[in-house]
MARROKE-21518 format. One record per residue (C-alpha): x, y negated, z; residue number from 1. Coordinates in steps of 0.2 Angstrom, whole numbers, plus 5000, padded with zeros to 4 digits. Last residue first. Example, Ala and Ser with C-alpha at 12.3 -4.5 7.8 and 13.67 -1.06 7.14 Angstrom:
{{5068 5005 5036} 2}
{{5062 5022 5039} 1}
end
This chain:
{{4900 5255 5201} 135}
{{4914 5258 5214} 134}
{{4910 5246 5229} 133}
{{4903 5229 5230} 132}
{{4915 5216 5233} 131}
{{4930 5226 5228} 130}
{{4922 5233 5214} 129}
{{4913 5219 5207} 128}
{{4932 5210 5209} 127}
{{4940 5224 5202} 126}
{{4927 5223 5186} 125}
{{4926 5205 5186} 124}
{{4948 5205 5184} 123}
{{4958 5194 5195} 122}
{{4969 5207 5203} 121}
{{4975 5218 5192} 120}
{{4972 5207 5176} 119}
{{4986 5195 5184} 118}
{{4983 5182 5171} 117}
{{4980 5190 5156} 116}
{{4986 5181 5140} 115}
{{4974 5171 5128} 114}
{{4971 5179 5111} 113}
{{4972 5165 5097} 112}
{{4961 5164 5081} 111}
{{4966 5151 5070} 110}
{{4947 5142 5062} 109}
{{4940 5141 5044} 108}
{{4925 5149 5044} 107}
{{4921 5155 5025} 106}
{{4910 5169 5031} 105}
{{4917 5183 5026} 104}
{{4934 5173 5031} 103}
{{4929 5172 5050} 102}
{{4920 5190 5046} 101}
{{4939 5197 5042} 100}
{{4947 5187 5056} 99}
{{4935 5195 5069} 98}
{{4938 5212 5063} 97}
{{4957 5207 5064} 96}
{{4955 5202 5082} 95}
{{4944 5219 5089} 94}
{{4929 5213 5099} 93}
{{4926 5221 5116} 92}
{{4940 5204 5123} 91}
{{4951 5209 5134} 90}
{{4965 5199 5130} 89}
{{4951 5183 5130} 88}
{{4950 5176 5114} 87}
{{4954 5159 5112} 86}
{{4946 5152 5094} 85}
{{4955 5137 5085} 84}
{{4950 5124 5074} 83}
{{4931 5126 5082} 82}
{{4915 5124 5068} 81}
{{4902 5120 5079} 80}
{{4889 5127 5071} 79}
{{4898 5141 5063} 78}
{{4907 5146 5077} 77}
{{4890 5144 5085} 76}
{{4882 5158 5074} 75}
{{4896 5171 5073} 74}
{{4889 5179 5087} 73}
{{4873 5183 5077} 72}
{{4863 5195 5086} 71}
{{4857 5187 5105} 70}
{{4866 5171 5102} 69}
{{4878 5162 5115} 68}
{{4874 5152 5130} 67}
{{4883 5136 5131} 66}
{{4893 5127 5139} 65}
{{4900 5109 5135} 64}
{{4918 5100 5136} 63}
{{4928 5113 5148} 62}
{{4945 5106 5156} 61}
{{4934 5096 5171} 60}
{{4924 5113 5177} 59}
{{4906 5109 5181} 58}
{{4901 5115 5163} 57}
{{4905 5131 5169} 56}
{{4895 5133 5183} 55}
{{4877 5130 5174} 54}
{{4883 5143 5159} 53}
{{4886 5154 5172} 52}
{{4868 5150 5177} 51}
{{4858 5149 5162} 50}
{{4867 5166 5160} 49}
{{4859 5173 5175} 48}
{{4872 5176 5190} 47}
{{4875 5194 5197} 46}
{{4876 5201 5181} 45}
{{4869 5215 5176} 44}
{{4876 5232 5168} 43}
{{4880 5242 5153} 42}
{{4896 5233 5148} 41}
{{4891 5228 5130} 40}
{{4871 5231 5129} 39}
{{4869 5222 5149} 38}
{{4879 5210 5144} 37}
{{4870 5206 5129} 36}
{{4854 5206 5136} 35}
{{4860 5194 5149} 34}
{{4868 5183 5135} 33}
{{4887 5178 5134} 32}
{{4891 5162 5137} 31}
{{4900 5152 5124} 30}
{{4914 5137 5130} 29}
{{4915 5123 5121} 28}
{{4934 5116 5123} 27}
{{4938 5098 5116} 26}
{{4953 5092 5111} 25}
{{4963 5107 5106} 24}
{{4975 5122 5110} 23}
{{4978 5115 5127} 22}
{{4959 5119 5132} 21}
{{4961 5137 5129} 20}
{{4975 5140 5141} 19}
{{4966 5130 5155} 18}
{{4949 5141 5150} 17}
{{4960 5158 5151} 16}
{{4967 5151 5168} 15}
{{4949 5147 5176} 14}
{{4944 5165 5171} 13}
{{4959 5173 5178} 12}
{{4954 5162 5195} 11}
{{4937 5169 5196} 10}
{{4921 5166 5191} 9}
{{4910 5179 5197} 8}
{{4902 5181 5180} 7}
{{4911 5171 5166} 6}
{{4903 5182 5153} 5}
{{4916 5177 5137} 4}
{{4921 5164 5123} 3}
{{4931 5152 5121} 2}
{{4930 5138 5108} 1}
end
């Protein structure tokens, strides 16, 4: 399971989803929610969450999309109940917090923290800036 906004999808994005795929059979990938966006990063997407959700599907080495939960993030983990979580490097949520509510919650899953892939240049905030100008 992966997790992240996916707006602009870009190739760092396509590379954290590859990475994810080869550490199990089948990758669900969770979208996270406008509201939520706006709460984390203080900003809009340009894409509505059915929509980035919409794009990812598309792409061969993801399984299913979804949109994630407005409060509970652990929600899906739990539904679907993933071996292996792939974290983004960048990801808001720090990993041993997320180990700590994994066992809180008797999830069994290896949580793995994907490597950048040139954060420089394929990053949504460079790319939002390049496109649009210093936010």
């Amino acid at each position: 399971m992966a997790f992240g906004t996916f707006d602009l999808l870009h190739p760092g994005h396509l590379k954290y989803l590859e990475e994810a795929k080869k550490l199990g059979d089948y990758l669900v990938v969770v979208v996270t929610t406008d509201k939520n966006v706006r709460k984390l990063k203080g900003k809009t997407t340009v894409h509505s969450q059915k929509e980035r959700a919409l794009m990812l599907g598309f792409l061969k080495m993801v399984d299913r999309a979804v949109v994630g939960q407005e409060k509970d993030f652990y929600y899906l983990i739990k539904k679907f109940k993933p071996a292996v979580l792939a974290l983004g490097y960048d990801q808001s949520e720090p990993i041993e917090k997320v180990k700590k509510e994994l066992a809180k919650r008797k999830i069994n899953a290896k949580v793995v923290v994907i490597s950048p892939f040139n954060e420089f240049r394929f990053k949504g905030v460079k790319i939002r800036e390049r496109l649009f100008g210093k936010n």
